[in-house]
N, C-alpha and C positions, 0 to 999 in steps of 0.2 A: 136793624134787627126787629125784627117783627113782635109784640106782643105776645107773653107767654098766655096760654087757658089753664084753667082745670086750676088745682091749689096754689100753685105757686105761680100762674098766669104764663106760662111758657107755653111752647108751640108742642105739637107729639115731637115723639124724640125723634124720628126721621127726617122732619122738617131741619129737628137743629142740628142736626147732622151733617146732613145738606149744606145747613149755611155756616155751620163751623169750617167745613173742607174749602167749600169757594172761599172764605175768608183766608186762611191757612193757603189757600195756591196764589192768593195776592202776596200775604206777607214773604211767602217765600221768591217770590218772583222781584220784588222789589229789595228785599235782601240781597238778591243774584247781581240788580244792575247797581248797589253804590259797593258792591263789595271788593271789586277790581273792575280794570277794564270789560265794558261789552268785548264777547266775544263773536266771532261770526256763526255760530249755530243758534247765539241768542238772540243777533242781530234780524237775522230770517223771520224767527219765530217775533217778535216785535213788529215785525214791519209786514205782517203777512196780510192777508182780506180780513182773514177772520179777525188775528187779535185787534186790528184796528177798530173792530166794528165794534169790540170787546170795552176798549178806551172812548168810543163816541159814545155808548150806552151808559157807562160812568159817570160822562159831565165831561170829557174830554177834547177839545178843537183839536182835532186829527189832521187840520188838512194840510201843515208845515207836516205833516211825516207821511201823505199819501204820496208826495214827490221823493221821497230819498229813495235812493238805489242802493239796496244792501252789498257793495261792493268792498272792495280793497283801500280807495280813498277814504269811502266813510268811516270804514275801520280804522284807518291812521288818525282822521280826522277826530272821531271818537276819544280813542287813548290819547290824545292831546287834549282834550277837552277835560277830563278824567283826572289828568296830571294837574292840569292849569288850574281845578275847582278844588279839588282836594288833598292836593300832597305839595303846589307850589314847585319852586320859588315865588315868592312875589304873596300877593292877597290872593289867599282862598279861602273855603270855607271848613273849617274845621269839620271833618267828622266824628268827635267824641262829644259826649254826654258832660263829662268833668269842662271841656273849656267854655263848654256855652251858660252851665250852670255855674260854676264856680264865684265865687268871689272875686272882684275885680281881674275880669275877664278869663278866672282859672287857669290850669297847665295840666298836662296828663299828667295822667297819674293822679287825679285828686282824688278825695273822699267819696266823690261820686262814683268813680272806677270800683273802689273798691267795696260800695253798696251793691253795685249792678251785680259784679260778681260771688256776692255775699248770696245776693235775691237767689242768682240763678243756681249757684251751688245747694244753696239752701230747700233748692225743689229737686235733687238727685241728681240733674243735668252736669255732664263732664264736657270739658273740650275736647275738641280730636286732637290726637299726638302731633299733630303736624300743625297746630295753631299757634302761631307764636305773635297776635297783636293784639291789641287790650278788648277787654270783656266790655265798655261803653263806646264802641265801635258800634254807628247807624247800623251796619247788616247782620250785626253779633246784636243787637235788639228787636230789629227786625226778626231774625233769622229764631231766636228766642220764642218771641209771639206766634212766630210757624209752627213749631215743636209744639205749645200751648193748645193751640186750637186745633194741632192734628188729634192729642191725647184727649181731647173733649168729643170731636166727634167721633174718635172709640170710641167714646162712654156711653154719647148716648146711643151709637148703634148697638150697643150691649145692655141697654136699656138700664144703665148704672147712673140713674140721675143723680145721687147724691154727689159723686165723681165729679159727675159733669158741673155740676153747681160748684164744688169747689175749685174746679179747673178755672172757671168763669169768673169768681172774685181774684182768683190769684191774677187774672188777665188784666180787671179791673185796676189791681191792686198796683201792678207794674207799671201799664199808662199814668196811673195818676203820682206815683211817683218818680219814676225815671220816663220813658219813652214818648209820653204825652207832656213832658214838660219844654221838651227843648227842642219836638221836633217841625214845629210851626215855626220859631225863627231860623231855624235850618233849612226848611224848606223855600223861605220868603226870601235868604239869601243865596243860594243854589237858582231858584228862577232869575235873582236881578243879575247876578254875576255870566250867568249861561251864555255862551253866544251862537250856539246853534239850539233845535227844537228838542232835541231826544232828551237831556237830562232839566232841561227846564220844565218841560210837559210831566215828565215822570216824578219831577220834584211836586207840583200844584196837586197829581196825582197821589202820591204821597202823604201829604198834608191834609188834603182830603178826605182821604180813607181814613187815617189813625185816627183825623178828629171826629168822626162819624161814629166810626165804630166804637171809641173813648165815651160819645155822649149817649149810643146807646147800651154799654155796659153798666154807665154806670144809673142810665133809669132803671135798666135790671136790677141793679145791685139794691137799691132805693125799694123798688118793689117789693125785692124777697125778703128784706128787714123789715116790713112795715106787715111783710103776713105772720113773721116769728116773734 
């Protein structure tokens, strides 16, 4: 994130506009692939010219996914992988908040669950009727920080920077205590565990971003308190 100008060192509100939405179609895109299996309209759209060119500008080694052929295999192939990393039998990787943070080694349902759903209730945000798995699910965090950075960049294309500054700590706020705590050894275990490219690249990917955008929220955050 780029340096703010003017009083509170931010970019014009168009710029953070801009780069609230790019930010907000990552989270939501990466929400999309740990949240069930790839399906084949996503499959396409992942493995296309463009978004690959999307993933090499990021820091991404593309070149295990310029061979795959979005077919019927890879899709079987995929949903196996999916099962095998995160829902088992056997060693997988947990995808909640509560087991990785917990106390000797946590279990759902822990105290963490019911902070995450505390935070996210706490800002207006309801589940769809048709949600029935826990609130510190990776893509219900993810999926979270989507909704976040969508509402900011309303704000600022409404030219409603106060909004937007608050949307921004509360982003902050989240990372530093759920999302940004447990998503780096999620990620370092999802790549060791992987045995094809798609969710190991997507994993480093992953990791990547939250920690980037995590360290530049929170020189934001540092900033705006040091001008108030």
């Amino acid at each position: 994130m780029a340096k703010m100008e003017q009083s509170t060192g931010i970019d014009k509100p168009e710029e953070m506009a801009r780069m609230a939405l790019e930010r907000q179609g990552l989270y939501r895109l990466l929400a999309t692939v740990f949240r069930s299996e790839i399906k084949r309209d996503l499959l396409h759209e992942l493995l296309s010219p463009e978004y690959l060119e999307v993933l090499t500008t990021a820091g991404i080694d593309t070149r295990e996914l310029v061979s795959l052929k979005p077919n019927e295999t890879l899709l079987n192939d995929l949903s196996l992988e999916y099962s095998r990393l995160f829902i088992g039998p056997g060693h997988h990787v947990s995808p909640y908040e509560s087991v990785h943070c917990g106390i000797n080694g946590g279990s759902l349902w822990g105290k963490e669950t019911s902070a995450v759903k505390k935070f996210i209730e706490g800002l207006g945000f309801k589940y769809e009727k048709d949600f029935h798995g826990l609130p510190d699910h990776i893509s219900v965090e993810l999926e979270f920080m989507a909704h976040m950075t969508d509402l900011e960049a309303e704000a600022w294309s409404n030219d409603d920077e106060k909004t937007a500054l608050i949307l921004l700590g509360r982003q902050n706020e989240f990372l530093g205590t759920h999302l940004g705590k447990w998503i780096g050894p999620f990620c370092d275990q999802v790549t060791e565990l992987a045995e094809g490219p798609v969710y190991r690249l997507f994993a480093i990917l992953t990791r990547d971003f939250v920690a980037a955008d995590q360290r530049d929220l929170s020189r934001l955050d540092a900033e705006l308190k040091q001008q108030h």
